[in-house]
N, C-alpha and C positions, 0 to 999 in steps of 0.2 A: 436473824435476817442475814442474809450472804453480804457479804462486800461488796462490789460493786465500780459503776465507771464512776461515780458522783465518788468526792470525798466533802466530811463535813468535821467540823469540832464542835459540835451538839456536845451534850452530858454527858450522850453515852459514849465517846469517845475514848480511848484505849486507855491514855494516860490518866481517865475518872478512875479506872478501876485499879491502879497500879503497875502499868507501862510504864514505858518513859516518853516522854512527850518528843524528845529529841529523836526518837526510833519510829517517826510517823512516816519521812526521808524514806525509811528501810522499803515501805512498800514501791520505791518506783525503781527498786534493783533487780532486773530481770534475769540473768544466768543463774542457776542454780547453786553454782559453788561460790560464787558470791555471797550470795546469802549464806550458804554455811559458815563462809570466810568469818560474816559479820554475825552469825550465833557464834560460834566458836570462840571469836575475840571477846565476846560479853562474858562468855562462860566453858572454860576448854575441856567441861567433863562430857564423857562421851555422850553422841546422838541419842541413844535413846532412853537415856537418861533425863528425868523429867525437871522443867525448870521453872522458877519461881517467875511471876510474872515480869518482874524488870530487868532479867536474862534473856527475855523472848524476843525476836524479831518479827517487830510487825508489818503482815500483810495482806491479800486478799483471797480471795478465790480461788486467782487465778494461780498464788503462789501455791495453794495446796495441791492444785492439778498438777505444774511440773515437777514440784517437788516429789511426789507419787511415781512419776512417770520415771525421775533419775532413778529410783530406787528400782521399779519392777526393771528399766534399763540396764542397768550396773548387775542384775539376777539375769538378763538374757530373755525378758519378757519384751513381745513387744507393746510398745504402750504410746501413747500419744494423748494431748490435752486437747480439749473441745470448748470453743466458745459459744454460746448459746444465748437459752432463756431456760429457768426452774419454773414447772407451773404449780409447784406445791407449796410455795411459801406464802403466796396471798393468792385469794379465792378467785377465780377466773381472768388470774394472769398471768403474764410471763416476765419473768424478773429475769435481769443482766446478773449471769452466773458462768462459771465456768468446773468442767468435771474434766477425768480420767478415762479414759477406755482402754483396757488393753485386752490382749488376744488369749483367748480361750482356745485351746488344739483340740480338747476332746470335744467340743460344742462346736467348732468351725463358726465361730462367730467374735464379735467385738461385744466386751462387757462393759456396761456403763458406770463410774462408780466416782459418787459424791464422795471426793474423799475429805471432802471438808466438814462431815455433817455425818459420817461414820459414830453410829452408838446415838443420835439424835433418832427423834421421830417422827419427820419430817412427813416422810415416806416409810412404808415397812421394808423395805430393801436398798437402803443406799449404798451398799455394794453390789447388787445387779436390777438396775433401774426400769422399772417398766417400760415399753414405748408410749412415749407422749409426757412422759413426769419430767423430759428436758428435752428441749427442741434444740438442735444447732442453729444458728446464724441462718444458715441454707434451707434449713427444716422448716425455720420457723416462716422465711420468705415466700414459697415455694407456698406455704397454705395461707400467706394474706395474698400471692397472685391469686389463686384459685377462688380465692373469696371464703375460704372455711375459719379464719381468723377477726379480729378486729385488730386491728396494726396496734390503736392507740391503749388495747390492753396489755403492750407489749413494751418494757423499757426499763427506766431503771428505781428501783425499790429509792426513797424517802424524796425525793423530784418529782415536779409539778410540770416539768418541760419536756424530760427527756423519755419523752413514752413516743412512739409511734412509726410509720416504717422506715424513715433515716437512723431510727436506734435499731430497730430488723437488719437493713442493710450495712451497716458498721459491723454487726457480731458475723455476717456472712463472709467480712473480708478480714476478719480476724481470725476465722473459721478457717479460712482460706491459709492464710499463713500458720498456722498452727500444725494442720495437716503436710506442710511442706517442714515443721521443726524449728517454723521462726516463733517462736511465741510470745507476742507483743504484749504488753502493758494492758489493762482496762481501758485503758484512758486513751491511749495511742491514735492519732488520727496520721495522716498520710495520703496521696492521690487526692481523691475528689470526695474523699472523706466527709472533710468539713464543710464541703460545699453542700453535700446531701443532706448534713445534719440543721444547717443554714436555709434549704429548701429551694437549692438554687441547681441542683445537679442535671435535670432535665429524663425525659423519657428513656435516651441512649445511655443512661447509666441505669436507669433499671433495668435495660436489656442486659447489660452488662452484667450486672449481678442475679441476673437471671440463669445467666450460662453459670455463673458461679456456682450456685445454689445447685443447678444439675451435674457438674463435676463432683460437686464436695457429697452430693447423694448417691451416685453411681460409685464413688472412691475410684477413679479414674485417673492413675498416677500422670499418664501424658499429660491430658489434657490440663490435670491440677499443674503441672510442671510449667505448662505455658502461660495459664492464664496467672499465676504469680508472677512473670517476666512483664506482666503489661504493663504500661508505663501510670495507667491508673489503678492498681494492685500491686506493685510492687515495693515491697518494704524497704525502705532508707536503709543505708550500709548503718548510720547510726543509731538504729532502733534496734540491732543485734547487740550491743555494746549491756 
């Protein structure tokens, strides 16, 4: 099961199997070389060199999306991380996940790619993802407006609460900034965020994330340019840190 916005210390928790309990912290470091900073300090043999569990730093998802994205980056690909929903991991839902896409020149298109679940069998292709085996934020929005969804099968894997379209509309504004290079936390709320999740945001922010959902589907640099400046989408100077 992917990671996710919920954290828990259930069993199966990292430090059952041979983590370090003190490296649970590691998942809320957002920059990339940070994280290398703090693999590296645990163990300075090189990257891809493989490490024993209590060398590892732990994190989610979404760190394997940017993590991906610095590497096809630093190669001159372009690439970008997606917040979403996986609809493959439980039977007629959409679970809180995030993947990879970068650009294909010979295809003239964007590939979608689980990099977290690479060599699993999740899906038969989690390096070029079918359409529909992961919805963005916007993707997933866009068909509970339309009515082709049920919101409440939509949200986060091992949580009894956080299913339904305030967990839709969260991954659309995290969608949102990701596609501009901010790429926040699971967890990261901000704007009218937590008002929405709370059930208190009102209709003028679904319109809101209405227009979102249509930028982030069209790839509409202006328009994505603008609507991240608005004053409820716009990510904190300290969520970049």
């Amino acid at each position: 099961m992917p990671p996710c916005r919920a954290w828990s210390s259930s069993p199966r928790t990292p430090w059952r199997r041979g983590f370090r309990r003190a490296g649970v912290a590691e998942k809320n470091i957002r920059p990339v070389n940070k994280l290398i900073t703090a693999l590296t300090a645990l163990n300075p043999a090189p990257l891809h060199q493989p490490r024993t569990p209590e060398t590892r730093v732990i994190g989610t998802c979404r760190h394997f999306a940017t993590i991906a994205c610095a590497v096809l980056r630093a190669r001159g690909i372009a690439s970008r991380a997606r917040c979403g929903f996986g609809t493959y991991f439980l039977e007629n839902r959409g679970v809180d996940h995030w993947i990879t896409e970068y650009w294909d020149d010979d295809q003239n298109r964007w590939v979608r790619v689980d990099t977290e679940h690479l060599g699993k069998n999740y899906v038969d292709h989690p390096d070029d993802l079918a359409p529909g085996e992961f919805l963005t934020g916007g993707e997933a929005w866009i068909r509970y407006r339309s009515g082709v969804i049920d919101p409440y099968m939509f949200g986060v894997a091992g949580t009894d609460h956080a299913w339904g379209p305030h967990e839709i509309s969260g991954n659309a504004v995290r969608d949102l900034a990701a596609l501009r290079k901010q790429e926040t936390l699971n967890w990261d709320e901000w704007g009218r965020m937590t008002a929405a999740y709370e059930g208190k945001s009102g209709p003028d922010y679904d319109q809101l994330i209405d227009e979102v959902a249509d930028a982030c589907a069209k790839d509409d640099p202006p328009t994505l340019t603008r609507l991240s400046a608005h004053e409820d989408l716009a990510v904190p100077r300290h969520l970049f840190a």
